[in-house]
Each structure stands twice: as structure tokens, then as C-alpha cells.
C-alpha positions in Angstrom: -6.6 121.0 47.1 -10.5 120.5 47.1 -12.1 121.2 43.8 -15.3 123.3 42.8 -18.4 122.0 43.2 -19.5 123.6 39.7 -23.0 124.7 39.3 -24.6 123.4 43.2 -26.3 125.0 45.4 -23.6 125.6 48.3 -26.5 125.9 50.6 -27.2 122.0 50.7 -25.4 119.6 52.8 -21.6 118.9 51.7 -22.3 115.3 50.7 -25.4 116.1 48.5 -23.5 118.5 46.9 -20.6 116.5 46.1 -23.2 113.9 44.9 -24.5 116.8 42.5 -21.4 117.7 41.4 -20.7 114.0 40.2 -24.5 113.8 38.6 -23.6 116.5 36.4 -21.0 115.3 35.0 -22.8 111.9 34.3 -25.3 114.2 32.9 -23.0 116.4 30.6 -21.7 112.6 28.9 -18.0 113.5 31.0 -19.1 110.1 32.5 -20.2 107.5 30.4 -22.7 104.4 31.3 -20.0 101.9 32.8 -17.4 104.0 33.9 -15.5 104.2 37.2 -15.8 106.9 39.6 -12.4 107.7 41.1 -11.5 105.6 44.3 -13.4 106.9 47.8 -9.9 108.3 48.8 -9.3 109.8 45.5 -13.2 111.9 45.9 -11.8 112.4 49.6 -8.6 114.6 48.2 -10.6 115.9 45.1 -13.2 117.4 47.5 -11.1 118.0 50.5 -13.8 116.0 52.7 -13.9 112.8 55.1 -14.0 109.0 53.9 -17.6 109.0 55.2 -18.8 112.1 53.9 -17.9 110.6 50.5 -19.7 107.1 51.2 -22.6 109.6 51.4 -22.5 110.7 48.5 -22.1 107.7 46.7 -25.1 106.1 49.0 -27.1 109.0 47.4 -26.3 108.6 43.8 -26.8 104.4 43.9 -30.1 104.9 45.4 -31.1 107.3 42.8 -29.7 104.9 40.4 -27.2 107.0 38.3 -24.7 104.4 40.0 -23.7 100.9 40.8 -21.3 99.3 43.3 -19.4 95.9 42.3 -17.9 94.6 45.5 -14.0 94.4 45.5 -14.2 96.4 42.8 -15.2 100.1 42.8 -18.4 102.0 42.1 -19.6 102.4 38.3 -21.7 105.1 35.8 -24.9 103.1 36.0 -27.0 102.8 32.1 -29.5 105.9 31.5 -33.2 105.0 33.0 -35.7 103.7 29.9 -38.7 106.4 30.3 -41.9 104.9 29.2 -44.9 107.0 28.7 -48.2 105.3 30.3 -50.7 107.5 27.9 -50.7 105.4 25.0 -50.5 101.2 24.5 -46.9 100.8 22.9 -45.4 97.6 22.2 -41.7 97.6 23.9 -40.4 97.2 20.4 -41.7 100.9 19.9 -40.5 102.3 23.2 -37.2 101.2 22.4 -37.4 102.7 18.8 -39.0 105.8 20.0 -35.8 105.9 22.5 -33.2 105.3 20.0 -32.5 101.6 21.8 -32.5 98.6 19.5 -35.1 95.9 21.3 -34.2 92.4 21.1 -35.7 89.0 22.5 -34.6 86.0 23.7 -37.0 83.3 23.3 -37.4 81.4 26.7 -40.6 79.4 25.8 -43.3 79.0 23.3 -46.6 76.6 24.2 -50.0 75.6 23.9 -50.9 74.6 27.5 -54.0 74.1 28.6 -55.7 75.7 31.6 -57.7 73.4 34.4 -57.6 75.7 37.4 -60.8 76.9 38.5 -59.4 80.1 39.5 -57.0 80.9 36.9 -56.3 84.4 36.5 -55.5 83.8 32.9 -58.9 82.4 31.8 -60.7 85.3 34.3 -59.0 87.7 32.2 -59.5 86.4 28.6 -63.2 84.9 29.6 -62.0 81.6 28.6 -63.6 78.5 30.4 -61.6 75.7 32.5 -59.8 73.5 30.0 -59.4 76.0 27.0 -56.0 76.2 25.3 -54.1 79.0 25.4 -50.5 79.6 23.7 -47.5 80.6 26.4 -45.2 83.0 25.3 -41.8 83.8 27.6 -39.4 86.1 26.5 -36.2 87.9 27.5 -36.7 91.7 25.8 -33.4 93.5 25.4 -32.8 97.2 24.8 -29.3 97.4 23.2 -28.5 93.7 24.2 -28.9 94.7 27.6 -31.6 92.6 29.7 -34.2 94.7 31.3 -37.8 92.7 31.0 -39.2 89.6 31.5 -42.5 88.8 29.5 -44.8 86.4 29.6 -47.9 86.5 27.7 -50.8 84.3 27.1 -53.8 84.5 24.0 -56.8 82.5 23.2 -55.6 79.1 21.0 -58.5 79.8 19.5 -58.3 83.2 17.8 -55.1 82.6 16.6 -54.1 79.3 15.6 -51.2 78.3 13.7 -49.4 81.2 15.9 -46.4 78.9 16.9 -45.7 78.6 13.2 -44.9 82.1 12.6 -41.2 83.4 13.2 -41.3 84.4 17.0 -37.6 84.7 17.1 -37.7 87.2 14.2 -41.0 88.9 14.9 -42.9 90.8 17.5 -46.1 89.8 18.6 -47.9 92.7 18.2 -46.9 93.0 14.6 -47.8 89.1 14.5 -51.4 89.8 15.9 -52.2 92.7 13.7 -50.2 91.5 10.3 -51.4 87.8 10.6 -54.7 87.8 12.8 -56.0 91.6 13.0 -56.0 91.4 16.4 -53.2 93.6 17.7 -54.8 95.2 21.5 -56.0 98.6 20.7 -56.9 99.1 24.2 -55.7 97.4 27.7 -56.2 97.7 31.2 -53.3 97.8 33.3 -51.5 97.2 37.5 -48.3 98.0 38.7 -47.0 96.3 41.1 -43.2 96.3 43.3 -42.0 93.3 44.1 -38.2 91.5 44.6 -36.7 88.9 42.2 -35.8 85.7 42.7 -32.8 83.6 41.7 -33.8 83.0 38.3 -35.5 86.0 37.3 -32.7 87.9 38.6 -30.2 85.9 36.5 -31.2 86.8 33.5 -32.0 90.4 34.2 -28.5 90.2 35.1 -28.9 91.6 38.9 -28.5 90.3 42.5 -31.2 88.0 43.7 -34.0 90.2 45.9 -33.5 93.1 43.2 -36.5 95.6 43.2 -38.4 95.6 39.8 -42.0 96.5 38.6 -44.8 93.7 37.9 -47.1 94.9 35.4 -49.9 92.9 34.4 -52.0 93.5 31.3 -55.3 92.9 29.7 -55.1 93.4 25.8 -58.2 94.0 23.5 -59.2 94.1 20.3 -62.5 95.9 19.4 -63.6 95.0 23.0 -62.4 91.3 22.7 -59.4 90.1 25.7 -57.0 88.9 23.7 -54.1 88.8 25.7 -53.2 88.2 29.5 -49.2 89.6 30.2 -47.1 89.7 33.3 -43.7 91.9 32.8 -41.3 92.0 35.2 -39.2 95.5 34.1 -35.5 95.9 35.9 -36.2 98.5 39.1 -32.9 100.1 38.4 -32.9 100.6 34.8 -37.3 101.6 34.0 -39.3 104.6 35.1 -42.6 105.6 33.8 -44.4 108.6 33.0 -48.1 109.4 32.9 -49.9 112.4 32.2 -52.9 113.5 34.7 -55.5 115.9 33.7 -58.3 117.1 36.2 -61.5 115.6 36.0 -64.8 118.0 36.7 
């Protein structure tokens, strides 16, 4: 016999309310992150509908990213979405906190390279000339050991030398720049960008090749001073932002 749909509107379509139906119970905790929905033919008796009525549904749910299919395998309680809020500079380190995550790092590279293209994007940005040295940071941030950015950063040698020395696999940079150097970014400029990942990327974030995720690229200063050039590449499925827009007269 089919079951209630709960709480729905029994106005919309059968398949969108079916995939209501599951949402609130992902969104009541009935379903926790990582668990398995029911087989297709066991949401086919449950609701009393058709094999394809149900492959709706679940279409609707993994493109809205409260699920996730593994292939031979079933379909799965995707993690809750990290909300950032875009109104103030935070480092990640503080939008996990402020989330109740734990943020962790893996450190994937640490550098002083020097910079001899003309039309470096790095040196535009921190009004460095051709040939200045600039320390490379890559990282792998975590929010409760799971993988969901990709950061690279680059600052000026110059205004903070000895920076390799400090504890980067201990530390965060921002604390780092502010403790150390008193040059933590009190105010950026920043783009957002869509694009796919590749095979390595992807890897580590720990999706399929070609995944969606968000490029954004910073400029960090301090008391007007660039001091920082970042690229972050944040998980599509597991990020969404927030800003707050006021009218302008």
C-alpha cells in the first residue's frame, strides 16, 4: 500500500512530491549524510508509483544535491551544503568554526618560485615586477576530514620572509600573516567563476573527473597593500554562498 506523502503540497507533480517527501526526512535527521535510500523498487511499492516516476524523483533530489548515486550500488544521503557568507573576508578556518566543522589541511606544496612571465597574473595582482620572488602555497582544506577546497595562494617574498620556516602544517596563514608579519588582508577583491575538474583536482576532492565546482580568485590587502593572489577551487556539490544586497540610491 502507497504511503503518505507527509507535509507536500498534493497539487505538484507526483514525482516532485515524492522527492519532497524524501527531502524532509533528510531534513528532520530521519536520514543521515551517507545513508541509503531504499532500492528504486522498494520507493516504487512504498509510494505505489512506476519505476520511472521514481528515477524522477531521485534525478530531482541529486541535482539539487541532497543526494548521490554510486553506480552498482544504490543512491546515498549526500553531506549538508557548507553556507559561506560573502559580506565579510573570513578565513576557511573561521567558516568552518562558525559552522561547527573542524577545518583541516593537507599540505600539497610550499615554495619560493620566481615569476618571469610578462603577463603573470600573479605579479599584476600584487604589483610585483618580472623576476620577483613569491612563496607558493598549495593546500588541501578539509571540513571534518572531508575534502572540499583546493587552495593555492601566492604573497610577496619580500614582505614576509622567513615564512616557510613557520609551522604551515600546524597553522593557518591568516593567523601566520597577522601573528608573525601584521599583514593579515583586511580587505580583498574577489571573482567567481564555474568551471569542471580535471583528473587530478578531482582526485583529491574525491569526485568524478569533469565535476562542477566554483573558481574563486582573490586579491588580499593589508592597509591598501596586495598581499596575497589566491585561486580556490570549492567542491560544486558540497559549497553554496550567500551575500546580502542592499539598494543603492
Amino acid at each position: 500500500m502507497a504511503q503518505p506523502f507527509g507535509r507536500v503540497d498534493r497539487d505538484l507533480p507526483i514525482y516532485v512530491r515524492i522527492a519532497d517527501a524524501i527531502h524532509e526526512e533528510i531534513v528532520s535527521g530521519a536520514l543521515q549524510p551517507n545513508t541509503k535510500l531504499p532500492s528504486e523498487h522498494a520507493l516504487m511499492e512504498k509510494y505505489g508509483v512506476a519505476r520511472e516516476t521514481v528515477r524522477r524523483a531521485l534525478a530531482r533530489l541529486q541535482a539539487s544535491g541532497f543526494i548521490y548515486a554510486r553506480r552498482a550500488v544504490g543512491n546515498f544521503v549526500s553531506e549538508p551544503l557548507v553556507d559561506q557568507e560573502l559580506d565579510e573576508l573570513f578565513s576557511f578556518s573561521e567558516v568552518m568554526a562558525h559552522r561547527g566543522m573542524k577545518a583541516g589541511a593537507r599540505l600539497l606544496a610550499a615554495e619560493i618560485q620566481e615569476l618571469s612571465a610578462v603577463d603573470s597574473p600573479v605579479l599584476a595582482a600584487l604589483h610585483l615586477p618580472v623576476g620577483e620572488r613569491v612563496i607558493y602555497l598549495r593546500r588541501l582544506r578539509l571540513g571534518n576530514k572531508q575534502p572540499l577546497v583546493i587552495a593555492t595562494t601566492f604573497l610577496p617574498a619580500r614582505l614576509f620572509p622567513g615564512f616557510l620556516d613557520q609551522d604551515l602544517k600546524r597553522k593557518h596563514v591568516y593567523d601566520i600573516m597577522e601573528q608573525v608579519y601584521s599583514r593579515r588582508p583586511d580587505d580583498a577583491t574577489q571573482t567567481f567563476e564555474a568551471v569542471t575538474l580535471n583528473g587530478e583536482d578531482a582526485k583529491r576532492l574525491a569526485v568524478a573527473p569533469g565535476s562542477p565546482a566554483l573558481l574563486i580568485t582573490r586579491i588580499g590587502y593589508s592597509k591598501g597593500t596586495p598581499v596575497e593572489y589566491a585561486t580556490d577551487y570549492y567542491r560544486g556539490d558540497r559549497t553554496r554562498f550567500r551575500v546580502r544586497l542592499g539598494h543603492i540610491d
